[in-house]
Residue frames as a rotation matrix with the C-alpha (Angstrom) as fourth column:
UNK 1
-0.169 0.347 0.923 83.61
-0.851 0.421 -0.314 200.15
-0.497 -0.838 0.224 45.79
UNK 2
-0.913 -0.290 -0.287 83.19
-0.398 0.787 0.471 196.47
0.089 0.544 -0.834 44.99
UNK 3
-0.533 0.828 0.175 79.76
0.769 0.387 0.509 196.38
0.354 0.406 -0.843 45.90
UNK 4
-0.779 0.175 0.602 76.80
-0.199 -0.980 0.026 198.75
0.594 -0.100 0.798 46.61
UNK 5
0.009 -0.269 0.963 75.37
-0.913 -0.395 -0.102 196.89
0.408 -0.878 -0.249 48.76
UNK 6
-0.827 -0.472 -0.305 75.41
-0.209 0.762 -0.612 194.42
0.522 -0.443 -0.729 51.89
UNK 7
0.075 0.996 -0.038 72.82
-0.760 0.082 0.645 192.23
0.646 -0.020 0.763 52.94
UNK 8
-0.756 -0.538 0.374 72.52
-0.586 0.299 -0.753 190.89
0.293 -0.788 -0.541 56.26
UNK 9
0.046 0.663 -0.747 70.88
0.441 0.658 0.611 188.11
0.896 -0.357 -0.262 58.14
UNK 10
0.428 0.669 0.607 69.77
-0.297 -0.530 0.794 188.67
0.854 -0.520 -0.028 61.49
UNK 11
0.932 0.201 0.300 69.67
-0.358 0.636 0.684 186.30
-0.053 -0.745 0.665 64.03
UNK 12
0.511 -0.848 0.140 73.74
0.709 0.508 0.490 185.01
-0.486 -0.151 0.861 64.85
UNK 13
0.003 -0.717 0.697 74.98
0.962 -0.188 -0.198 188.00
0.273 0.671 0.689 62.33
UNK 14
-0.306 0.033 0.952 74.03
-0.099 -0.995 0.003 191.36
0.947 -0.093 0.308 63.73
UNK 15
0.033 0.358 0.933 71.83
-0.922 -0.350 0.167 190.28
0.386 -0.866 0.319 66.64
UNK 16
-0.963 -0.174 -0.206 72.81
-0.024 0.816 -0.578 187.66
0.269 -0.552 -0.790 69.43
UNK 17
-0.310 0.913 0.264 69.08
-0.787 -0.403 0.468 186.85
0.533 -0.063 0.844 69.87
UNK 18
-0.365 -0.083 -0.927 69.69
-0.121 0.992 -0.041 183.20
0.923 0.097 -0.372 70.92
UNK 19
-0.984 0.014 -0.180 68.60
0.169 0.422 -0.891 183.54
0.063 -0.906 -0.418 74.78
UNK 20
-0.669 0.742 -0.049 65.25
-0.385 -0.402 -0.831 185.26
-0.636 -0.537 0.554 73.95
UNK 21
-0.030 0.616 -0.787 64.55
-0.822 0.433 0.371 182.91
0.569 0.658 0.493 71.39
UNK 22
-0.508 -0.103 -0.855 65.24
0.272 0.923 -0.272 179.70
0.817 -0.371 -0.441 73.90
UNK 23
-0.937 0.348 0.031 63.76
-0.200 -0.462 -0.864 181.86
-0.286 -0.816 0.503 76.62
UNK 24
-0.270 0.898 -0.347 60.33
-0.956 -0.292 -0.013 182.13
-0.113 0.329 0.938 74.62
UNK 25
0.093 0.836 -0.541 60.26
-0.749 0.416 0.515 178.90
0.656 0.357 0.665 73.65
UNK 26
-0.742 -0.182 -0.645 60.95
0.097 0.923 -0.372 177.35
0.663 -0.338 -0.668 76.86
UNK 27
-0.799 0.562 0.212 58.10
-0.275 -0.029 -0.961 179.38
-0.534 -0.827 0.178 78.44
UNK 28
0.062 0.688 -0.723 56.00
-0.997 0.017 -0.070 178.37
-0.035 0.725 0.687 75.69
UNK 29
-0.413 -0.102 -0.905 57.15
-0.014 0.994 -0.106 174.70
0.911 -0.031 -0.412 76.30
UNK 30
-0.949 0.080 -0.304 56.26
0.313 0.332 -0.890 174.71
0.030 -0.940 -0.340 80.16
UNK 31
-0.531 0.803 -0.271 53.16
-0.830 -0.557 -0.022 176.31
-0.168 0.213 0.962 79.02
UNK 32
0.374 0.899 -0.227 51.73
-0.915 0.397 0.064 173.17
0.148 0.184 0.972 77.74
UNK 33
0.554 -0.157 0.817 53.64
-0.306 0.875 0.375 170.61
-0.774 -0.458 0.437 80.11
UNK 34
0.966 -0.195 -0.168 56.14
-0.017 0.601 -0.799 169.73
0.257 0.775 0.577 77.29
UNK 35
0.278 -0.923 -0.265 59.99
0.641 -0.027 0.767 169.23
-0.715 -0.383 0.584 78.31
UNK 36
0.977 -0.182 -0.113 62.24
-0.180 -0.983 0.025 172.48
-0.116 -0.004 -0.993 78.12
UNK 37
0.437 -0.892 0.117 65.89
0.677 0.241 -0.696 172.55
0.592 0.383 0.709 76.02
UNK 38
0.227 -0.823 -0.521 69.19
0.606 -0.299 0.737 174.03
-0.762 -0.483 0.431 76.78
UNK 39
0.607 0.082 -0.790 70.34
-0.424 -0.808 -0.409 177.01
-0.672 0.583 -0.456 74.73
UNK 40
-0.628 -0.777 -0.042 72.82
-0.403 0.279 0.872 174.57
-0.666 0.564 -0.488 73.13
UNK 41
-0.517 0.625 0.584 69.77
0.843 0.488 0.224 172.39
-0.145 0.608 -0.780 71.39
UNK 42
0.782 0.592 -0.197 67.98
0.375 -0.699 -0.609 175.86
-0.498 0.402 -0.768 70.77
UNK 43
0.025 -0.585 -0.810 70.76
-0.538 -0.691 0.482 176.97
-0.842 0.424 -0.332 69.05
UNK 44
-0.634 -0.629 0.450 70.74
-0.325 0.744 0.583 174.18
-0.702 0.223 -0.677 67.02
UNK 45
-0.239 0.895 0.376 67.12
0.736 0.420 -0.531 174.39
-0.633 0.150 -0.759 66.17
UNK 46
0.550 0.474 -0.688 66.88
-0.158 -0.749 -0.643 178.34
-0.820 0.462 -0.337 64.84
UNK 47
-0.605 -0.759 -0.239 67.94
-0.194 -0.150 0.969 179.08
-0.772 0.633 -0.057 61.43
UNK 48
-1.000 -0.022 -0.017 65.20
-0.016 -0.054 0.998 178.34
-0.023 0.998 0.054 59.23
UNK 49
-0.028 0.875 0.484 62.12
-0.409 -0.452 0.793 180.47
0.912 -0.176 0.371 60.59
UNK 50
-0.379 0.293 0.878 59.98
-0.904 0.087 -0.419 180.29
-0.199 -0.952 0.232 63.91
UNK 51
0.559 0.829 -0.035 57.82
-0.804 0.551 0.223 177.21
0.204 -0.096 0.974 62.54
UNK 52
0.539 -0.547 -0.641 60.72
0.069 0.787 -0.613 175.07
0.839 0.287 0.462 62.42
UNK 53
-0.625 -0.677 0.388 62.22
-0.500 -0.034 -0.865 176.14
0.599 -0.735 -0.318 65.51
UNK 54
-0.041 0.864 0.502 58.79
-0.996 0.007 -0.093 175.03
-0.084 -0.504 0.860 67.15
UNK 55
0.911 0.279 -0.305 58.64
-0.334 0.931 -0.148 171.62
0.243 0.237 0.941 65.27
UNK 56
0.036 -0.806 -0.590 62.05
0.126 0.589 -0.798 170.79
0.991 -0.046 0.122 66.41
UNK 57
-0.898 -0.402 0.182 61.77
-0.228 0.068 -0.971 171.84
0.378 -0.913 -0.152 70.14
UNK 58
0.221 0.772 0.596 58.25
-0.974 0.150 0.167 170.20
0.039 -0.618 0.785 70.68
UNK 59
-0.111 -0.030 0.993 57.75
-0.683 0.728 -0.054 166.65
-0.722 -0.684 -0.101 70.97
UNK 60
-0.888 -0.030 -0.460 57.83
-0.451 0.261 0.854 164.15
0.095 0.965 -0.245 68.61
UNK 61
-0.916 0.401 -0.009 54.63
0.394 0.904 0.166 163.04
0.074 0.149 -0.986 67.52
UNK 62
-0.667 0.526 -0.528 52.47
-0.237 -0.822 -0.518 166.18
-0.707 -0.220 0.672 68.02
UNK 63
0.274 0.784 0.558 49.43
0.784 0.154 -0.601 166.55
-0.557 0.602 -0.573 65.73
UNK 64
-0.663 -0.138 0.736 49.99
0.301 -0.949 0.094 169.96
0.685 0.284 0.671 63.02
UNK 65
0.134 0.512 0.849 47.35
0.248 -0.846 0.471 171.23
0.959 0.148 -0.241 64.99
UNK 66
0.968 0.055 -0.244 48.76
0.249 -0.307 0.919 171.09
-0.024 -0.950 -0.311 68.49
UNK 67
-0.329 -0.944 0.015 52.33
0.932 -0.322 0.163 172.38
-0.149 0.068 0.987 66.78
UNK 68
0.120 0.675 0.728 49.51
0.678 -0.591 0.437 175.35
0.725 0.441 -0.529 65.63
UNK 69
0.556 0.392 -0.732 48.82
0.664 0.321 0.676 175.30
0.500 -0.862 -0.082 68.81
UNK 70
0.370 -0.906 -0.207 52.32
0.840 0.231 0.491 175.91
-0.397 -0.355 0.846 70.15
UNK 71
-0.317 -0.513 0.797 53.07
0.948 -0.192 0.254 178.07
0.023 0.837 0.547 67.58
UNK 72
0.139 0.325 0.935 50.74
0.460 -0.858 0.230 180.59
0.877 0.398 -0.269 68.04
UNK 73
0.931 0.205 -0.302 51.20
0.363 -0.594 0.717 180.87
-0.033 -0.778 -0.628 71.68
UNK 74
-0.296 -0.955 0.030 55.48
0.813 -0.236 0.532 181.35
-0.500 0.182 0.847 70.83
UNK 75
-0.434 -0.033 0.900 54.76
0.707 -0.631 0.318 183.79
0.558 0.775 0.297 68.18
UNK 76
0.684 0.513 0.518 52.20
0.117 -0.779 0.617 186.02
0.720 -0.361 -0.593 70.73
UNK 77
0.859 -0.358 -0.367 55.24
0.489 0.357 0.796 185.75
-0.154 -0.863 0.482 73.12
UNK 78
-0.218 -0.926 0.307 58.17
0.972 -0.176 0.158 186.56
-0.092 0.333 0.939 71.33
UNK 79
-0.261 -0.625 0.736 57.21
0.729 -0.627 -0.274 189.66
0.632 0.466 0.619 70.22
UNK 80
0.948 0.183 0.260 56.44
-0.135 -0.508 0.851 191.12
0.288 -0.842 -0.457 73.68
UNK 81
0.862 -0.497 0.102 59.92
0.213 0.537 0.816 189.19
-0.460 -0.682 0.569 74.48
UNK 82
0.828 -0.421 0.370 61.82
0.468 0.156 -0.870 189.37
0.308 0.894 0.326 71.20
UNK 83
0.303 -0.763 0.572 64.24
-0.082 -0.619 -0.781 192.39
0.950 0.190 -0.250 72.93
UNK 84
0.972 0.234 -0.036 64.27
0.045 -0.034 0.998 191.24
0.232 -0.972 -0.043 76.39
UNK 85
0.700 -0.713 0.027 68.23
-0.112 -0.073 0.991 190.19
-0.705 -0.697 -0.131 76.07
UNK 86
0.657 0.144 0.740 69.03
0.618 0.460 -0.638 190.65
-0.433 0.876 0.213 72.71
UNK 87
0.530 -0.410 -0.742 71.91
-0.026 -0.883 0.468 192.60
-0.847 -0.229 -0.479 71.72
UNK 88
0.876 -0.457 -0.156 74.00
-0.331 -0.332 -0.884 193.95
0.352 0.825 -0.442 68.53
UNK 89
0.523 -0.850 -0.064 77.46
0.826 0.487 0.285 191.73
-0.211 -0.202 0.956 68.22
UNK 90
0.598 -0.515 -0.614 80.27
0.364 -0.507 0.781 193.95
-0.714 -0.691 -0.116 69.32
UNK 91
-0.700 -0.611 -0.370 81.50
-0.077 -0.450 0.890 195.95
-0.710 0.651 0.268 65.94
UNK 92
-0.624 0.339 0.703 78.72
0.682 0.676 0.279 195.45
-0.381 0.654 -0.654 64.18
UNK 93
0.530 0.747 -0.401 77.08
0.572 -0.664 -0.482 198.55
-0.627 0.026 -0.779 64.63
UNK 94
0.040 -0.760 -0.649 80.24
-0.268 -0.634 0.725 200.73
-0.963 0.145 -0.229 63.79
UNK 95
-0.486 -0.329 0.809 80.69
0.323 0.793 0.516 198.29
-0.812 0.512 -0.280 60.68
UNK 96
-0.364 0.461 0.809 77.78
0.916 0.337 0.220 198.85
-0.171 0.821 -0.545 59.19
UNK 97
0.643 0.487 -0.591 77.94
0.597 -0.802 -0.012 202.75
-0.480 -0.345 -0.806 59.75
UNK 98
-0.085 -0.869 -0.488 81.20
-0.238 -0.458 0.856 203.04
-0.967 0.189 -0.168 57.97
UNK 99
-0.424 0.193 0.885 79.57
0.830 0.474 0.294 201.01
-0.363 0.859 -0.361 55.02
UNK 100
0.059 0.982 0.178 77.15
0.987 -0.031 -0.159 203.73
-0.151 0.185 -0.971 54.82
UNK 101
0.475 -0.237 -0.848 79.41
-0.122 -0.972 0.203 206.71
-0.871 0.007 -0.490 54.66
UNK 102
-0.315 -0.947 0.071 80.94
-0.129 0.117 0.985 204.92
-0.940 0.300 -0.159 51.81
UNK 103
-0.046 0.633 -0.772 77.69
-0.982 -0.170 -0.081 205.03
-0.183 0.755 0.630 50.10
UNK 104
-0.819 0.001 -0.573 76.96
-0.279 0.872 0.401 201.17
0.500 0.489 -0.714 50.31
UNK 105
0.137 0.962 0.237 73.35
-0.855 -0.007 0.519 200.46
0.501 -0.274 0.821 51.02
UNK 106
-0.879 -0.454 0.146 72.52
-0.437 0.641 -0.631 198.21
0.193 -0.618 -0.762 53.74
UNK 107
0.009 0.999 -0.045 69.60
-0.933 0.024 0.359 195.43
0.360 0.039 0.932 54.29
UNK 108
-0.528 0.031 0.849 68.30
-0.450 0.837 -0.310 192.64
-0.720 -0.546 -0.429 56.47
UNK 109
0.297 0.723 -0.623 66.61
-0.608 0.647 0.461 189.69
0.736 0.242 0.632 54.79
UNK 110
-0.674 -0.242 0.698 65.60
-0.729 0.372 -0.575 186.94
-0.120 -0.896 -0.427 58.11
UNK 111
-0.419 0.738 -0.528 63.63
-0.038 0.567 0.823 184.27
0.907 0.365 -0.209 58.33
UNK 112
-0.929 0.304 -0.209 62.71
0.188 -0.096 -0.977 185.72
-0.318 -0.948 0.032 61.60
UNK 113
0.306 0.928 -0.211 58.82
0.897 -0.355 -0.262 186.93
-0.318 -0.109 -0.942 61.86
UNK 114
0.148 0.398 0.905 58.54
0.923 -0.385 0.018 190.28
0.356 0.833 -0.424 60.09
UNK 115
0.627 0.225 0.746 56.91
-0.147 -0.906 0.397 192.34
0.765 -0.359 -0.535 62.04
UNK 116
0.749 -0.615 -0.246 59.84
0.417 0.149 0.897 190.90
-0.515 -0.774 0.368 64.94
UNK 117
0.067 -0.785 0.616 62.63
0.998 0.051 -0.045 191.91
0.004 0.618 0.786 62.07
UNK 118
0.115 0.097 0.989 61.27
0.274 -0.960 0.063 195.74
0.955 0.264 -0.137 61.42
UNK 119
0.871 0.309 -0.383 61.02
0.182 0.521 0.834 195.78
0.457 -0.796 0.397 64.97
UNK 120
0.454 -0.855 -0.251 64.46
0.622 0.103 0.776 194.66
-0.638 -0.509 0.578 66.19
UNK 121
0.082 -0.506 0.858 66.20
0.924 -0.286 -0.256 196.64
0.375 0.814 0.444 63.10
UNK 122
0.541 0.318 0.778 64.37
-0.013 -0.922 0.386 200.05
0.841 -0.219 -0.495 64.63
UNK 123
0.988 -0.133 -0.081 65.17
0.056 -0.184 0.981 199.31
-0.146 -0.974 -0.175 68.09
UNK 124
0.204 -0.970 -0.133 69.46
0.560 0.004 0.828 198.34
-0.803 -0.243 0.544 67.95
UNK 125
-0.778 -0.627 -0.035 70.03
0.340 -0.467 0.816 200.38
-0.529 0.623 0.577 64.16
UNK 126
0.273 0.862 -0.428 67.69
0.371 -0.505 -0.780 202.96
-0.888 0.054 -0.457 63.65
UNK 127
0.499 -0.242 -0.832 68.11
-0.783 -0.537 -0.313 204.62
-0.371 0.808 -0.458 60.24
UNK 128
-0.329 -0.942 -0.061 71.12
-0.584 0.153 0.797 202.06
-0.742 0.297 -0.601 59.25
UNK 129
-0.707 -0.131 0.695 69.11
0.556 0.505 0.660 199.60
-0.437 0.853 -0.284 56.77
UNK 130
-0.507 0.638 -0.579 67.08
-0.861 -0.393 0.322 200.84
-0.022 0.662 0.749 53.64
UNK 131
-0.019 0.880 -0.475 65.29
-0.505 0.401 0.764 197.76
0.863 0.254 0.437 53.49
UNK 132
-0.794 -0.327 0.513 64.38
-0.603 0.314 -0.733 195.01
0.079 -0.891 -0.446 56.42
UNK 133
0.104 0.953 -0.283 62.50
-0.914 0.204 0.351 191.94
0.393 0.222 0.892 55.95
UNK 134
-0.296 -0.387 0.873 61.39
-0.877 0.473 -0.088 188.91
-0.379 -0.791 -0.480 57.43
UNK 135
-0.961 0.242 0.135 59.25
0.274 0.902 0.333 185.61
-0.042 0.357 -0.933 56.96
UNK 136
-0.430 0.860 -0.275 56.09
-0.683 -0.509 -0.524 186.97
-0.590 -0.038 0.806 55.47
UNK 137
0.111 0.451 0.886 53.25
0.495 0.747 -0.443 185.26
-0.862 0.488 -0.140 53.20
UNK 138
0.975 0.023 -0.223 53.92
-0.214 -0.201 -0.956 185.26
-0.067 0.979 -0.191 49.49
UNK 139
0.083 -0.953 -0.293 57.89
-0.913 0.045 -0.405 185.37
0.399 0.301 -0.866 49.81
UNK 140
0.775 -0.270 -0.572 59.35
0.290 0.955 -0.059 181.78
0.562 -0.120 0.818 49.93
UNK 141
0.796 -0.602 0.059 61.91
-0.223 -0.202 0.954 181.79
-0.562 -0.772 -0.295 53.12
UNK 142
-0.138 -0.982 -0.131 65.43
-0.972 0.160 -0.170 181.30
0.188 0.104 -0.977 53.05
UNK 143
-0.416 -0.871 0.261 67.51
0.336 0.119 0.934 179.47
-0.845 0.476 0.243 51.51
UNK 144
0.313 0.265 0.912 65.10
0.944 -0.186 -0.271 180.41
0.098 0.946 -0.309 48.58
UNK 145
-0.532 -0.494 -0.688 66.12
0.686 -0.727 -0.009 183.70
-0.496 -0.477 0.726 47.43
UNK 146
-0.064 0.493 0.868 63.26
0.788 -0.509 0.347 185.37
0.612 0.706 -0.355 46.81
UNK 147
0.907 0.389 -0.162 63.75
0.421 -0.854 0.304 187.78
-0.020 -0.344 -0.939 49.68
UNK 148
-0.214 -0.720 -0.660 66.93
0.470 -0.668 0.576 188.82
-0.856 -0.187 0.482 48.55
UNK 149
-0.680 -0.002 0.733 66.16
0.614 -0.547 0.568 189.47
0.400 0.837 0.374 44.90
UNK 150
0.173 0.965 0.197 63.07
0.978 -0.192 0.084 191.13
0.119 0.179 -0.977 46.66
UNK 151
0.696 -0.410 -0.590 65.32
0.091 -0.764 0.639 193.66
-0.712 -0.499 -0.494 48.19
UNK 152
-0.520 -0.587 0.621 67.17
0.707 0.114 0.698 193.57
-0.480 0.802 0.355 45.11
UNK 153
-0.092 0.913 0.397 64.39
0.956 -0.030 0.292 194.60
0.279 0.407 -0.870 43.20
UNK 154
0.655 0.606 -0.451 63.12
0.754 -0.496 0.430 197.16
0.037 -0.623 -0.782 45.57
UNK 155
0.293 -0.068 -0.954 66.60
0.032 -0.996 0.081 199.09
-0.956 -0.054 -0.290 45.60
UNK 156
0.992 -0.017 0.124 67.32
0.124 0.294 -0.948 198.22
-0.020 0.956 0.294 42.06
UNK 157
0.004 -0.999 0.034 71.06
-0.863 0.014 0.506 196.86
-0.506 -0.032 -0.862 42.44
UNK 158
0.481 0.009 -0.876 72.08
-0.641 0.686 -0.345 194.36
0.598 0.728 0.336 40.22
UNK 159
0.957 -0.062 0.282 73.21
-0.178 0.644 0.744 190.73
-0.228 -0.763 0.606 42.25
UNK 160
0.305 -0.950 -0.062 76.74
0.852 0.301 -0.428 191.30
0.425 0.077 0.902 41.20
UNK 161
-0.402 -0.531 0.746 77.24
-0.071 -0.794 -0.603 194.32
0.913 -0.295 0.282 43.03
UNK 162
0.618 0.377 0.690 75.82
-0.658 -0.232 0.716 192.67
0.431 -0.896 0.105 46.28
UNK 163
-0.319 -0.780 -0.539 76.85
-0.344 0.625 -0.700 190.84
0.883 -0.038 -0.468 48.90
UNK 164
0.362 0.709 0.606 75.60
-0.615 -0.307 0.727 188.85
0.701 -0.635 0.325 51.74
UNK 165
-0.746 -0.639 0.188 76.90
-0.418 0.230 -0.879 187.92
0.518 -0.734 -0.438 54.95
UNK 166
0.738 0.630 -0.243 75.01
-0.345 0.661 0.666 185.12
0.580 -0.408 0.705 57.33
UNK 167
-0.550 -0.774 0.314 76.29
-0.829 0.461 -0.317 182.93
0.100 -0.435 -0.895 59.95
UNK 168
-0.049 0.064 0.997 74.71
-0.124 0.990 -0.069 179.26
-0.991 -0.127 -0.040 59.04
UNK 169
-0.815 -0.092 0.573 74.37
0.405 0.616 0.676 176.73
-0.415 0.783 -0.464 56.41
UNK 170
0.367 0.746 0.555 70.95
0.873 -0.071 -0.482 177.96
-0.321 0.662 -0.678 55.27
UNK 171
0.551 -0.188 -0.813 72.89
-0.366 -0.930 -0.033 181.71
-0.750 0.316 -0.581 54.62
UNK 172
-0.863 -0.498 -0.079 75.37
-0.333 0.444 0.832 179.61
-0.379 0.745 -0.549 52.27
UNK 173
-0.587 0.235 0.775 72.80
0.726 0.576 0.375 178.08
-0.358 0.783 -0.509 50.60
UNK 174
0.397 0.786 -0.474 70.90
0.604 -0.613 -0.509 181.34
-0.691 -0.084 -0.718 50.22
UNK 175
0.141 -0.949 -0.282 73.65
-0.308 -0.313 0.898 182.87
-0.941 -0.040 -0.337 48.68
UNK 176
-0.721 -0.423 0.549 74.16
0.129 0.696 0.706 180.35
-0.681 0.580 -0.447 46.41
UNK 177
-0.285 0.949 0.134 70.76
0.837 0.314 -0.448 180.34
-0.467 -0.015 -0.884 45.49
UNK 178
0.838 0.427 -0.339 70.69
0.215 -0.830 -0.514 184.05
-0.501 0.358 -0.788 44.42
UNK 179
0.658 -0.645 0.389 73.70
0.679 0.286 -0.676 183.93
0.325 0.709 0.626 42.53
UNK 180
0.528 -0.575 0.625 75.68
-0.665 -0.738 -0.117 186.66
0.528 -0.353 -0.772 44.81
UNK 181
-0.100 -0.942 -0.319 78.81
-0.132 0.331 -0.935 186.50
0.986 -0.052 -0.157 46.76
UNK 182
0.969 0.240 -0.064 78.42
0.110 -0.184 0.977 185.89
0.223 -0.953 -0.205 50.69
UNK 183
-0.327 -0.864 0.383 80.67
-0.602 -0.122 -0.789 186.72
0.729 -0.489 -0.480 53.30
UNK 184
0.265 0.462 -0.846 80.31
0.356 0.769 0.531 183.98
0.896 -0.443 0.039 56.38
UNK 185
0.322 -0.191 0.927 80.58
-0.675 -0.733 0.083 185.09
0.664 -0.653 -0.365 59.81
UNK 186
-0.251 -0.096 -0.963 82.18
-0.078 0.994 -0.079 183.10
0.965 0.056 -0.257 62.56
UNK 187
-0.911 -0.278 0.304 80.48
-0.212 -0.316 -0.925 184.54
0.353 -0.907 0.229 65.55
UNK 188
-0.095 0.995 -0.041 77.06
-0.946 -0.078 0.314 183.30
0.309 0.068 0.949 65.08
UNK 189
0.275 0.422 0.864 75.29
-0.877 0.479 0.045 180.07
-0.395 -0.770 0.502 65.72
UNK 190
0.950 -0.306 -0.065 77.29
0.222 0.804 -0.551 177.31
0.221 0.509 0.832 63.45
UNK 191
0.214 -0.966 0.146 81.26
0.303 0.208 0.930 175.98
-0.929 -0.155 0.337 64.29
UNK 192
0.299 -0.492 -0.818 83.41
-0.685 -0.707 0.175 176.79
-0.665 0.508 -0.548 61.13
UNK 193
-0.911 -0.396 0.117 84.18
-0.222 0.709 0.670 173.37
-0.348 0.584 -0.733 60.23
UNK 194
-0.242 0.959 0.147 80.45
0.491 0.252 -0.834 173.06
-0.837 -0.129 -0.531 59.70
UNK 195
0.436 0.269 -0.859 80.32
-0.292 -0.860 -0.417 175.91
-0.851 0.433 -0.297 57.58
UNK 196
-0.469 -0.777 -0.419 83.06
-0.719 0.059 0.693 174.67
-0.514 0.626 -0.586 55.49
UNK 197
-0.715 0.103 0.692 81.70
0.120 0.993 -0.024 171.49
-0.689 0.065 -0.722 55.39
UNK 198
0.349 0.907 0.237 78.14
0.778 -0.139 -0.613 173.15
-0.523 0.398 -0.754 53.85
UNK 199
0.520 -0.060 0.852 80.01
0.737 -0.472 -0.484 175.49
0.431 0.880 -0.202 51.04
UNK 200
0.865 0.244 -0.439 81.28
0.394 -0.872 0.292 178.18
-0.311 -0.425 -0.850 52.86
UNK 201
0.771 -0.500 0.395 84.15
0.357 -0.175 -0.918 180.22
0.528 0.848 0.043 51.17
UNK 202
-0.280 -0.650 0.706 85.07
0.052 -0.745 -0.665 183.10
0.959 -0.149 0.243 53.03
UNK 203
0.442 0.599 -0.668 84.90
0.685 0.256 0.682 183.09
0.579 -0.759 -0.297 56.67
UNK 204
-0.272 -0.435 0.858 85.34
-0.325 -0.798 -0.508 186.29
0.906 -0.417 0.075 59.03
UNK 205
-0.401 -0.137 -0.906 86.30
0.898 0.135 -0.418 186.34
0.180 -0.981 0.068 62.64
UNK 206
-0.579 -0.193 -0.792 85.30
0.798 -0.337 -0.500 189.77
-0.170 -0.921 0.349 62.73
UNK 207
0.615 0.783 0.094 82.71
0.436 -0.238 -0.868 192.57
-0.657 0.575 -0.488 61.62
UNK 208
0.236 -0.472 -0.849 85.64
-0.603 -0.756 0.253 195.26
-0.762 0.453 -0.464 60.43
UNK 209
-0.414 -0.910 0.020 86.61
-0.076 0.057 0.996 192.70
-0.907 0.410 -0.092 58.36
UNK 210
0.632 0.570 0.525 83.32
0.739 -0.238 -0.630 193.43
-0.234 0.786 -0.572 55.67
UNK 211
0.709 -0.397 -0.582 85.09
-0.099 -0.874 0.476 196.19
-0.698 -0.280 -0.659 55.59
UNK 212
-0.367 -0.780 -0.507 88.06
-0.450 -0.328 0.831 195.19
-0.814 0.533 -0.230 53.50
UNK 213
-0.535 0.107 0.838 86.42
0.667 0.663 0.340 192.78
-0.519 0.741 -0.426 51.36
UNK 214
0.633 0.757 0.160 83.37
0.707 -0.481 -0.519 195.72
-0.316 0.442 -0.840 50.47
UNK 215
0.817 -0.269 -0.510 85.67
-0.324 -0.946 -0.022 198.49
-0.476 0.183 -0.860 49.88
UNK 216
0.588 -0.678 0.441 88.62
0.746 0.244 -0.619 198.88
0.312 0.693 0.650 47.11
């Protein structure tokens, strides 16, 4: 095997989550009378945690403490909501089930909420990762990579025998950042020429195709 294992993002790479994140935070906009996006400008917004998705789809000019505000009612929302229409991209399950008969460990690192990550992980791929983390306190988010080395660490693989797969610019720089190979996806929430544009190497159209790159 060429590596042992594969570390996934979340959000655009395993789980289409994009309507119940624009869902949440457009009832959380109409909640406090603020104008309400299209899933095309929530897509545009997620990728680097909930706090930032929040400060880009409120108004400009907010105080921090009425983005707080905001924030906390999204966050007590989502994760009553988080699975309303969320679903596992089509090969992905299989994908990472065939990794695992091949004896390549398998883990999420997100800059979703946590306790939304362990969560969603249980609910669409019980058993399938050994580790699963999110945006917690102490671990700098993505692009830093201190939650992959943490999951490094934790199953003790050395970062040349991993690999991690994302589908935006902050997974390329994450990547980068931890000194491992990535695989890019192109079914998630960024165009390809984008990707290219922000480092990306290797871009797949499809899950099977982890598949040849992980296995000799």
């Amino acid at each position: 095997m060429k590596y042992d294992l594969v570390v996934f993002d979340m959000d655009g790479t395993i789980l289409n989550t994009l309507e119940d994140l624009a869902d949440s935070l457009n009832v959380t906009l109409e909640h406090f009378g603020y104008p309400q996006h299209t899933i095309e400008e929530v897509c545009s917004f997620v990728g680097n945690g909930i706090r930032l998705l929040i400060e880009r789809g409120v108004p400009k000019g907010l105080s921090t403490e009425e983005i707080d505000q905001v924030f906390d009612y999204f966050m007590e929302y989502y994760q009553v909501h988080c699975a309303d229409k969320t679903k596992p991209y089509g090969g992905i399950e299989e994908t990472i089930r065939k990794l695992r008969a091949a004896g390549i460990r398998t883990a999420v690192v997100s800059n979703k909420a946590d306790c939304a990550v362990k969560e969603l992980a249980e609910q669409y791929f019980d058993g399938l990762f050994d580790v699963a983390v999110g945006e917690r306190e102490g671990i700098a988010k993505k692009p830093a990579p201190d939650g992959v080395n943490d999951v490094l660490r934790q199953l003790g693989i050395a970062r040349e025998k991993a690999v991690y797969v994302g589908d935006s610019e902050v997974d390329v720089a994450t990547a980068q950042n931890a000194h491992m190979d990535s695989l890019i996806v192109e079914w998630g929430f960024r165009k390809s020429d984008f990707l290219r544009e922000k480092g990306a190497r290797i871009l797949i159209k499809k899950p099977e195709e982890i598949l040849s790159y992980c296995l000799d």
